[in-house]
C-alpha positions as CSV (number, residue, x, y, z in Angstrom):
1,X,-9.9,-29.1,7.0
2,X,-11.9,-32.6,8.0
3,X,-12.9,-34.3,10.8
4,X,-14.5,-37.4,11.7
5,X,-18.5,-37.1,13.0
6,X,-19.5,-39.2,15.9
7,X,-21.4,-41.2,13.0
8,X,-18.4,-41.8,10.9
9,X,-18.6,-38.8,8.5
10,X,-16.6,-36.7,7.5
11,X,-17.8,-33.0,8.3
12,X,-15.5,-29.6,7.5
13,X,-13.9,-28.0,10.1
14,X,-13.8,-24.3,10.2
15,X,-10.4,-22.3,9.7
16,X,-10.8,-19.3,10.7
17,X,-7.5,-17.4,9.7
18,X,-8.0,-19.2,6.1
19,X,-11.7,-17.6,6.7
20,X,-10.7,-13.9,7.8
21,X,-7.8,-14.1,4.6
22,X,-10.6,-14.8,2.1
23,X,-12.9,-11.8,3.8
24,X,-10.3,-9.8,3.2
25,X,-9.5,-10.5,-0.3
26,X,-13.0,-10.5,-1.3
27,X,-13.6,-7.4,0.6
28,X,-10.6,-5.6,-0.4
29,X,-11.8,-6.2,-4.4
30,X,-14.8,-5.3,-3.1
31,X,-14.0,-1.9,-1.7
32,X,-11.6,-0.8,-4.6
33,X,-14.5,-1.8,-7.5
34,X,-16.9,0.2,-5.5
35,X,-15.6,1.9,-3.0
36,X,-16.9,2.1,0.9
37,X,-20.4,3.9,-0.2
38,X,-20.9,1.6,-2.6
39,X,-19.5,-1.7,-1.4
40,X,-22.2,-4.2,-0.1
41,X,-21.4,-7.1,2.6
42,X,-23.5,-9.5,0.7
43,X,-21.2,-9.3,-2.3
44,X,-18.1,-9.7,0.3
45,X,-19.5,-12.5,1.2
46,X,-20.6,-14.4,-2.2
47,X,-16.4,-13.4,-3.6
48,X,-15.3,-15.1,-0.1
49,X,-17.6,-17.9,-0.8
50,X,-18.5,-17.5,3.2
51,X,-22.2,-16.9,5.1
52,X,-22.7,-13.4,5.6
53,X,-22.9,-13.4,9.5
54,X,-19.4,-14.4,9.3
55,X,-18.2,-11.0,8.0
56,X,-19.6,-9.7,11.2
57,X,-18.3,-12.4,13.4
58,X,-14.9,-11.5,12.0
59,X,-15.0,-7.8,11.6
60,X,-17.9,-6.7,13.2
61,X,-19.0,-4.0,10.5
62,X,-18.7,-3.0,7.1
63,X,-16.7,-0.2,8.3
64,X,-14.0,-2.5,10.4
65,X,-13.6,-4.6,7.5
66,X,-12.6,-1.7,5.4
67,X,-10.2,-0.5,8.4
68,X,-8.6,-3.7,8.4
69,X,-8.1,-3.8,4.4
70,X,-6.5,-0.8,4.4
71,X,-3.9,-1.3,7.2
72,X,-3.0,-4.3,5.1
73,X,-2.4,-2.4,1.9
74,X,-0.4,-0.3,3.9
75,X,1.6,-3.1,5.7
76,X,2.3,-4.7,2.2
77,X,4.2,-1.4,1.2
78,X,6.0,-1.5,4.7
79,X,6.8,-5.2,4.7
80,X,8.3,-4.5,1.1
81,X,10.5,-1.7,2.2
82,X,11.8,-4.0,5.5
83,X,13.0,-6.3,2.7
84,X,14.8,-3.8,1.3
85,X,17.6,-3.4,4.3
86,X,17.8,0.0,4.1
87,X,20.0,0.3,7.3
88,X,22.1,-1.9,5.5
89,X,23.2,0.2,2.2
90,X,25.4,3.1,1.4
91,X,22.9,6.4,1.7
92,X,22.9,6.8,-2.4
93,X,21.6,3.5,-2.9
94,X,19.0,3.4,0.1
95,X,17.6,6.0,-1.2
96,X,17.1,5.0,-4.5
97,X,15.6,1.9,-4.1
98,X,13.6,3.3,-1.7
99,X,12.8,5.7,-4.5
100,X,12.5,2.4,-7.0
101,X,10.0,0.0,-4.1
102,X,7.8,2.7,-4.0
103,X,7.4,3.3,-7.9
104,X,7.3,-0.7,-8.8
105,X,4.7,-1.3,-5.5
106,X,2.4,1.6,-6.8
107,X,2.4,-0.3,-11.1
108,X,2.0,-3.5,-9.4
109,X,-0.9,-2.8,-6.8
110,X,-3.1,-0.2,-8.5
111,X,-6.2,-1.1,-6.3
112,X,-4.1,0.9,-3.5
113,X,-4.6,4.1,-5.3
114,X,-8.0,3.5,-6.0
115,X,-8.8,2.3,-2.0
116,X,-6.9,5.6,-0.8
117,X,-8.5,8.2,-3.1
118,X,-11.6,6.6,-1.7
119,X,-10.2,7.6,2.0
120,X,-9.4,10.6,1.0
121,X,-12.7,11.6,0.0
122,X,-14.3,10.0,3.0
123,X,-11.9,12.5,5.1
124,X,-9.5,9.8,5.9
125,X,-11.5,9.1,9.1
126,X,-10.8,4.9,9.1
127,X,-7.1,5.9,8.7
128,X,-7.5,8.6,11.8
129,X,-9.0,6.0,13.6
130,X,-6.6,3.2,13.2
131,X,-3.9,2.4,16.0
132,X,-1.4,0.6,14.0
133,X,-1.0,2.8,11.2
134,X,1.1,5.3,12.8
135,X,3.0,2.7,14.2
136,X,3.8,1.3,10.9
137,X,5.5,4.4,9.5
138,X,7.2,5.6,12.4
139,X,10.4,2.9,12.2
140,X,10.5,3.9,8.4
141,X,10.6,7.8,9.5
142,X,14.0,6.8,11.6
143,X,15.6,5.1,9.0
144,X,15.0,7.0,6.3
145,X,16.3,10.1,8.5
146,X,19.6,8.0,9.9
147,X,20.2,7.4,5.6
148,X,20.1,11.2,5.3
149,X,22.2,12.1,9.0
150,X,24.6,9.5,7.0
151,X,24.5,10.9,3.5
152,X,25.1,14.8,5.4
153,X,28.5,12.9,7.1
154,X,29.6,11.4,3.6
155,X,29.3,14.7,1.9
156,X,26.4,13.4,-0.7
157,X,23.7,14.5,0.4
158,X,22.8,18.2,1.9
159,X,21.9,19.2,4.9
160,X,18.1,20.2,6.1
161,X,16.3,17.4,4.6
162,X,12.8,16.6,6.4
163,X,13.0,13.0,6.2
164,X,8.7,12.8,6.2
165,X,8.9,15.5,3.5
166,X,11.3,13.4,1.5
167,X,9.1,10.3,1.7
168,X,6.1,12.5,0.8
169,X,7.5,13.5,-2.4
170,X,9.0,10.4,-3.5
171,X,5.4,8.2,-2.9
172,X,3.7,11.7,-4.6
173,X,5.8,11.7,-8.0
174,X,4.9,8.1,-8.5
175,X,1.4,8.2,-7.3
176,X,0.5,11.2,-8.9
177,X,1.5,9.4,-12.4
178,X,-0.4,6.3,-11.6
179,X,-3.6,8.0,-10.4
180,X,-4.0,10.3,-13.3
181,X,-2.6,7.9,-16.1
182,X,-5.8,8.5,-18.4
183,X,-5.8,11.7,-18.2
184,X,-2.4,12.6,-18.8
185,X,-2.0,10.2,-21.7
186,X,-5.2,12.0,-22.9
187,X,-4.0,15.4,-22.2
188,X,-0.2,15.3,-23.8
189,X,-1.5,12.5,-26.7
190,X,1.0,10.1,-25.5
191,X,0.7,6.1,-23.8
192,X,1.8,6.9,-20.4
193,X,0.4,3.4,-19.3
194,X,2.9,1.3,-21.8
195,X,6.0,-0.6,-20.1
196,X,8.2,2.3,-22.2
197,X,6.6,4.6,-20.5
198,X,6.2,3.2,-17.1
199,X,10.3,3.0,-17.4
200,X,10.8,6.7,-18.8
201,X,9.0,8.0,-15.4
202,X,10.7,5.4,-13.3
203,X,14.1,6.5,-14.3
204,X,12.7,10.4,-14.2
205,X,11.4,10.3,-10.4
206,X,14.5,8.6,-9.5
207,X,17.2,10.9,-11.1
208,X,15.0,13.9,-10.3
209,X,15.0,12.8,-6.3
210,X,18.3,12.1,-6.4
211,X,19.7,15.3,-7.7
212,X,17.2,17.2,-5.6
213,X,19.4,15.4,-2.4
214,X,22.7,16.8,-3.9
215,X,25.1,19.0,-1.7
């Protein structure tokens, strides 16, 4: 954005939301190439095309920055599953595009595996620390338990379904696959990281959830 200079010039103007967006982005590459040990502000900086100082100014450290990246990967995965209008659907088909979200958003955002093993191994102590997280997952906890309360009353689904245990599993079948892709297409000789394959496990995790919910 421009202004006009007292002497006629034309001089940028700072934006800073456009400013903390590219620190993010930047960072958030950043963090999942190198993870937090190994991530340096400098480079943050140079990917944002920003002064250093201003990753401060914006996020105080290296360790706030990599707070805020990861309540934004986790915010895309709740905004995407708010599109969905769960509350909306017959139980059956909540569930499976639940089941469906959380599969495609995994294949499409791979650096979100990568950012979370590296919280995982740092004793998720950002994610402990964080007071939206918990907030984020909690409205997602109630719906998915209403679907189930709903599924019990239409005689689909069976009763004494943990609705946080359900979620776990379904985010752990796909994650699992996409976390260990190498290694599995090493160990059983096979592309597991082809589209075919991609589709083969898609369609597995779903049918297997599914009939896991039957009466």
């Amino acid at each position: 954005m421009l202004k006009t200079s007292s002497n006629g010039t034309k001089v940028q103007r700072r934006n800073p939301e456009a400013t903390r967006r590219k620190l993010l982005a930047a960072a958030r590459r950043e963090f999942a190439a190198s993870g937090l040990a190994g991530a340096r502000v400098d480079e943050i900086a140079a990917r944002a095309g920003v002064n250093k100082q201003l990753v401060y100014h914006y996020f105080g450290d290296k360790d706030a920055l990599y707070l805020a990246v990861l309540e934004w990967v986790y915010e895309e995965i709740r905004e995407q599953e708010r599109k969905l209008n769960l509350e909306g659907l017959a139980p059956e088909l909540a569930i499976r595009k639940l089941i469906e979200a959380s599969f495609d958003h995994l294949a499409a955002h791979p650096d979100f595996i990568v950012l979370l093993n590296d919280e995982n191994r740092g004793g998720a102590r950002h994610v402990r620390g964080s007071g939206r997280l918990e907030t984020m997952h909690s409205p997602l906890v109630s719906v998915v338990s209403q679907i189930l309360k709903q599924g019990v009353r239409n005689g689909i689904f069976r009763k004494g379904i943990d609705p946080v245990q359900l979620y776990i599993s379904i985010a752990g079948l796909s994650y699992f696959f996409f976390s260990n892709t190498r290694t599995l297409s090493a160990i059983f000789g096979r592309d597991f990281g082809s589209p075919a394959a991609r589709r083969a496990r898609r369609k597995h995790v779903v049918d297997l959830v599914m009939q896991s919910l039957r009466p």
